[in-house]
C-alpha positions, 0 to 999 in steps of 0.5 A: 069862591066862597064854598059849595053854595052854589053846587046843587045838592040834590044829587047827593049821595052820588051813587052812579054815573049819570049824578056825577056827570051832571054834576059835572054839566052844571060846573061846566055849562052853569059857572063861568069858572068852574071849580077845580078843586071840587071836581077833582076832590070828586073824580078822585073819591070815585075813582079811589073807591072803584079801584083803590077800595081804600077809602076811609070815608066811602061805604061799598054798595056791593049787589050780588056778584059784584067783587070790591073793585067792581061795586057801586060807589056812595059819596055824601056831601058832609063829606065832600064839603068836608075835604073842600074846606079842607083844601082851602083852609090849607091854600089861605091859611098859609099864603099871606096875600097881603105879602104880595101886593094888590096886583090881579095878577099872580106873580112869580113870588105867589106862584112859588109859595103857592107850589111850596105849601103844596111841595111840603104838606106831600109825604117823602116818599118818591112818587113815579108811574103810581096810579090814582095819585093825580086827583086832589083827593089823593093830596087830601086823604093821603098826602100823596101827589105825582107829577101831574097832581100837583101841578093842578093842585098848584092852579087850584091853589091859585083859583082859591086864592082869586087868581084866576090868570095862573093855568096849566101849560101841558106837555106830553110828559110835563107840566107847568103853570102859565100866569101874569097878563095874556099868560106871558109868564111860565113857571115850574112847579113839579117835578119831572125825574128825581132830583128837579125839586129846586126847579119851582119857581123857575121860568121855562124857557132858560137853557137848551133843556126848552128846546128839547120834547119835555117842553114840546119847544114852545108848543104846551097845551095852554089850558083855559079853566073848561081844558084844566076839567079836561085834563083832570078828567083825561087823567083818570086812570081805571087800571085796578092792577097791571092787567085788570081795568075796573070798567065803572071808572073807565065809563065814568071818565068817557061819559065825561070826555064826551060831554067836553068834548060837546062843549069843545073843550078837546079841540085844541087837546090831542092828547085829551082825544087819543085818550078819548079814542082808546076808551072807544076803541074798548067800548064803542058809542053809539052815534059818535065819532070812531075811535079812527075819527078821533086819532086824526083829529088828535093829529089835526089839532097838533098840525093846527094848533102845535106847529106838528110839534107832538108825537104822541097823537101819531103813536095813538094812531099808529098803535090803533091801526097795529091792533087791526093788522093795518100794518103799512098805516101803522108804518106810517104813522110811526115814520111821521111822529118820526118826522116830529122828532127831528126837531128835537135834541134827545135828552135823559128828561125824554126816557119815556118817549124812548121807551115808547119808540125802543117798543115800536122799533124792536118789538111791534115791527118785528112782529109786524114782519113776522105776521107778513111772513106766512099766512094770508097776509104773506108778503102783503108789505114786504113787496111794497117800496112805500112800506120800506121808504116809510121803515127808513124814514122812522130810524131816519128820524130817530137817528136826527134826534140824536144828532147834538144830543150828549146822550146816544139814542141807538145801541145794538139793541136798536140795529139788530131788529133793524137789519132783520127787518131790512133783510125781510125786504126782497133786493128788487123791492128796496131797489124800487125806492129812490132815495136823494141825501138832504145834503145834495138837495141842499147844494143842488138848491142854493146852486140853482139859488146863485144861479138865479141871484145872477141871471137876476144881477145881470139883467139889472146891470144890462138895464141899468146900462140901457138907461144910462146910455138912453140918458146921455143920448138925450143929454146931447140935444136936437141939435146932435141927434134929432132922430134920437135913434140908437144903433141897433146890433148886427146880428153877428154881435147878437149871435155873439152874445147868445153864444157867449162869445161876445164876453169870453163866457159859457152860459149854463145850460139851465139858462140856454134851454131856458133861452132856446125855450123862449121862442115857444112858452112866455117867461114868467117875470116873477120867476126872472126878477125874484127866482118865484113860481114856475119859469113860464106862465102858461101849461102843465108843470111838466112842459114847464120844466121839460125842456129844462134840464135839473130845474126842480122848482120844487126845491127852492121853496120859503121856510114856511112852506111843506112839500104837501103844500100845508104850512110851517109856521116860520114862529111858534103860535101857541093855541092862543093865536099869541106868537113865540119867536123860535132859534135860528136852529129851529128854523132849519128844523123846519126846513129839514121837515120839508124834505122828509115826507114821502114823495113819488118820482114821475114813473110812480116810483116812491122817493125818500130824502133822508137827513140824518148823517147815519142814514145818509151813509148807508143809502148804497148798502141799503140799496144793495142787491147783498146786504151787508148787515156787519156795516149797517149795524156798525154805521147805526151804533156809531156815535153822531159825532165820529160817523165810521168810513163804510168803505173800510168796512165793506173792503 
């Protein structure tokens, strides 16, 4: 990359937005390595001029009625030019290549000084939750980066340095780079917080910190060079103040989305394509997906590419169907990114997923109920038990993320809002909803597994037995027996046996309604030998499993496996198709994700399985016909280490 030569300079001055998306189009559909820096450099000056209006080296193009945030932009070339070749003249000038090696890999050593020169060229000043601070342009005008900012700068960096194997790896709330071969090497580069600074040049993946939400357990964003466009683009913010967005940005930064998103640049970027589905939302396309299209495909790509590790896509849609008033959706969506969070630890690093849900719990549900309560839509979901399963299964969730944190996520700012809500519930809706303990479905199922380990071992001994005594017949020769027939048992030896009288034993009435039922239904031998499928080949699986008392199959299932029938995958698989190894505790993450989804009972009747040891004790209170609030709210703030004897309470 030798410079600007190859960008087509008939579209300067850039004056709208149709000369800044083609230049874009030709970066991105012309060049098989599109340049980060000048696009950034170029996102950012419009971006900075429209909403900023601070720019020492743009000139206003006001018409009549239009304000200074709202006006037309003008960028001259001299001027872009002039900033690229002062970024690159910063990124060589300081790293000496011949230090390093010949390698075409970047190393840990380059990817450190790299993010150093960008680190000490920034001013002092903490940065945190500051707009307009994300673009390249910010580092060049004002030495001024937030946390995403620079670690694009970093891949920039990188790009002007030849190195074309160091990428952005994106969490919902973070960023780090991904180099070396095949991308097999992690590093931080930015901050997340005050005080990470010494964490540059630290490989991810050290500590407990790795398995936590900031670094989405091993599932990031793995951007190739179109998604780093991408991301730079999805960053833009149009916000001019608190209250007042500035709408040229916001158009400039849709028109962009769209045409990466042509490209299929957001296919594997949820976050990219909820941001995509709020500018619809604001200001629909005519001909393109809606916004509602965009969230679900925001949740697809997570289920498909992430292992369903993201949260934010299911808050994205849950939001959107808060604002149109589809409230027992938007109950859902919040309980599935719920689900999400019961993978993770809660940790200080995650105030911003806090803050999200502490808003969603005590401020959105509340006025949910509050809309139900009178009006036209009175009563719609407080006579609705799936609406009630799926408030459970939202604290649920959040009560699972804080188990094994050092930090306690629920004070009684979080049980107040809780109990009002629950109270808004008739007693004959929450006694509609059947809900099971994870703990007793855990039991009940390694029970049944033993069970079955031992109808499988006696069989094995039996015919192990047969053969022996089939051998040592044999062995006796013509001469001893020339029938070579066996004795067959009486049938009061056989009346024995079924009874368990022979051996002094009882069998479990499992394995005699499976007997009894034999003479009617085939038994299925993988469901014998292996415990797998259903216990007969052939009819419904409810007169399969009629005439066998407490025989849910269902429960027994691979830790890959969801109730739905979707997949877990038992390792993390990046959006690369490369495979990660994960814990042993993250497997049983998953298996807890098993159970957790809403189900129905035979009769329709909506059934939970909660997991978390608060939820767990309050399953009787919350299916009391007398709610006693004083216990919940007690049981709720307790820490997860000492839960509180509720009996006590309630005497």
């Amino acid at each position: 990359m030798a410079g600007l030569e190859r960008v087509n300079r008939q579209l300067f001055p850039l004056r709208d937005i149709s000369a800044v998306a083609e230049l874009f189009r030709d970066e991105i559909e012309k060049s098989p390595d599109p340049d980060l820096s000048l696009l950034s450099i170029v996102v950012g000056a419009v971006e900075n001029s429209l909403t900023c209006n601070r720019s020492p080296v743009l000139r206003e193009v006001q018409g009549e009625g239009e304000d200074a945030a709202g006006g037309d932009f003008e960028i001259e070339f001299h001027i872009v030019d002039a900033l690229y070749s002062k970024f690159r003249s910063t990124i060589l000038g300081s790293v000496d290549l011949s230090c390093y090696g010949d390698s075409k890999f970047a190393t840990r050593e380059l990817v450190k000084k790299v993010s150093d020169v960008i680190w000490n060229s920034l001013s002092r000043s903490y940065y945190k939750d500051r707009a307009h601070l994300q673009s390249i342009y910010s580092y060049l005008t004002g030495n001024k980066l937030d946390c995403f900012g620079v670690a694009l700068a970093v891949v920039a960096g990188c790009q002007v340095l030849g190195f074309n194997d160091v990428h952005l790896a994106l969490s919902e709330d973070h960023a780090w780079v991904v180099f070396g071969e095949n991308g097999a090497e992690t590093s931080e580069v930015t901050w997340h917080g005050k005080g990470n600074e010494d964490k540059r040049g630290q490989p991810i993946g050290t500590g407990v910190g790795s398995l936590s939400w900031l670094y989405v357990n091993g599932q990031p964003v793995v951007c190739d060079r179109y998604m780093e466009v991408a991301s730079l683009v999805s960053s833009v913010n149009p916000s001019f103040n608190m209250t007042t967005d500035i709408k040229e940005v916001a158009d400039i930064q849709q028109q962009l989305m769209w045409l990466l998103y042509d490209q299929g640049h957001l296919e594997k970027y949820p976050m990219a394509l909820g941001n995509l589905g709020d500018l619809e939302e604001i200001n629909p396309t005519p001909g393109r997906p809606s916004c509602q299209e965009l969230f679900s495909q925001a949740v697809d790509a997570s289920r498909k590419y992430y292992s369903n590790k993201h949260v934010y896509p299911y808050t994205y849609q849950g939001g959107y169907f808060f604002r149109h008033k589809m409230y027992k959706e938007a109950l859902e969506s919040w309980a599935n990114a719920a689900d999400v969070l019961r993978e993770y630890n809660y940790s200080r690093d995650d105030e911003e997923l806090y803050k999200e849900l502490m808003e969603i719990a005590n401020e959105l549900i509340p006025h949910i109920m509050k809309a139900v309560g009178s009006g036209i839509d009175a009563h719609s979901i407080l006579k609705d038990p799936e609406c009630f399963a799926h408030l459970l299964r939202l604290y649920d969730g959040i009560c699972q993320w804080e188990e094994g944190s050092v930090t306690p996520v629920l004070h009684i700012g979080w049980a107040k809002p809780l109990v009002n809500t629950i109270a808004k519930f008739d007693a004959s809706v929450r006694a509609q909803l059947v809900i099971d303990l994870q703990d007793e479905q855990e039991e009940e199922a390694s029970s049944m597994k033993e069970e079955r380990v031992s109808v499988k071992s006696g069989s094995e001994e039996s015919s192990s037995g047969e053969r022996k005594s089939e051998e040592q017949t044999n062995d006796r020769g013509d001469s001893l027996n020339n029938n070579n027939y066996s004795k067959t048992p009486d049938a009061d030896s056989t009346s024995n046996l079924r009874n368990g009288a022979g051996n002094g034993t009882v069998l479990h009435p499992s394995i005699e309604a499976l007997t009894a039922a034999c003479s009617e239904k085939i038994l299925n031998p993988d469901f014998l030998l292996q415990g797998d499928g259903e216990p007969f080949v052939a009819g419904s699986r409810d007169d399969l499993t009629a005439d066998v008392p407490e025989l849910d199959t269902g429960l027994i299932k691979s830790a890959g496996q969801k109730s739905n029938g979707s997949l877990v995958a038992s390792s993390s698989t990046a959006g690369d198709g490369s495979l990660h190894p994960i814990k042993a505790d993250q497997r049983v993450a998953a298996v807890v994700n098993i159970v957790t989804s809403l189900s129905h009972t035979d009769d329709g009747r909506p059934k939970l399985i909660l997991s978390s040891r608060k939820m767990c004790g309050l399953k009787d209170l919350l299916l009391s016909e007398k709610l006693n609030t004083q216990a919940i709210s007690l049981q709720l703030t307790a820490q997860s280490q000492g839960i509180i004897d509720l009996d006590v309470v309630m005497d």
